[in-house]
Structures are given as C-alpha cells and as structure tokens.
Steps between C-alpha positions, in 0.01 A plus 500: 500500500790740586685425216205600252385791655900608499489436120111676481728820681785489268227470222718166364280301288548114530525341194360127440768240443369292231489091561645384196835771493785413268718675810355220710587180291411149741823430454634794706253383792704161477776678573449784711280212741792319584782800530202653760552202717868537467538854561180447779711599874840652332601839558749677298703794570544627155351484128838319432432238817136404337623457172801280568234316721296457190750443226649204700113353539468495130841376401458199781164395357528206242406519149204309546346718738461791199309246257260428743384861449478532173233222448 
C-alpha cells in the first residue's frame, strides 16, 4: 500500500510486464532459479565480491546442467 501511494505521489506510472516477454525467455528462469538458491544467505562486500561469487558458480556447473534449460 505504501509503496503505491509513494509511486501515486511521485506521479510514476507502473507499467504492465507482459507474460510472454522475449526479455523473460523460460530458459533464464532455469537459470536464475538455481543461482537464487546459491547466492540465497551470501553477503558480499563489493560488486567485484558478487561477481567472482557468480562467475565461479557458472564455470563449476557441468555442461549438462545448461541443456536441461534449453528444452
């Protein structure tokens, strides 16, 4: 409720997201899913501390795991 009447003040206008985006392919849900439960309890100190963190997630998973997303 606070957070629409803030953007009601600031006259924002909220703009639909539409279901079937291109920007939201199902295969970026595959793979933002699992990196969520990765990153889920970290902290990082810096930009450069979270992407390290993420870079190594990526380069540790197998090949196999990327298919199974693009079904």
């Amino acid at each position: 409720v606070l957070s629409m009447s803030k953007f009601n003040e600031l006259k924002y206008k909220l703009l639909d997201h539409p279901p079937y985006s291109p920007d939201l392919a199902p295969s970026d849900f595959y793979l933002f899913r699992n990196l969520k439960q990765f990153l889920r309890g970290k902290h990082f100190l810096s930009n450069g501390e979270a992407i390290a963190a993420i870079e190594a997630y990526f380069a540790d998973l197998p090949e196999i795991h990327f298919r199974g997303g693009i079904k």
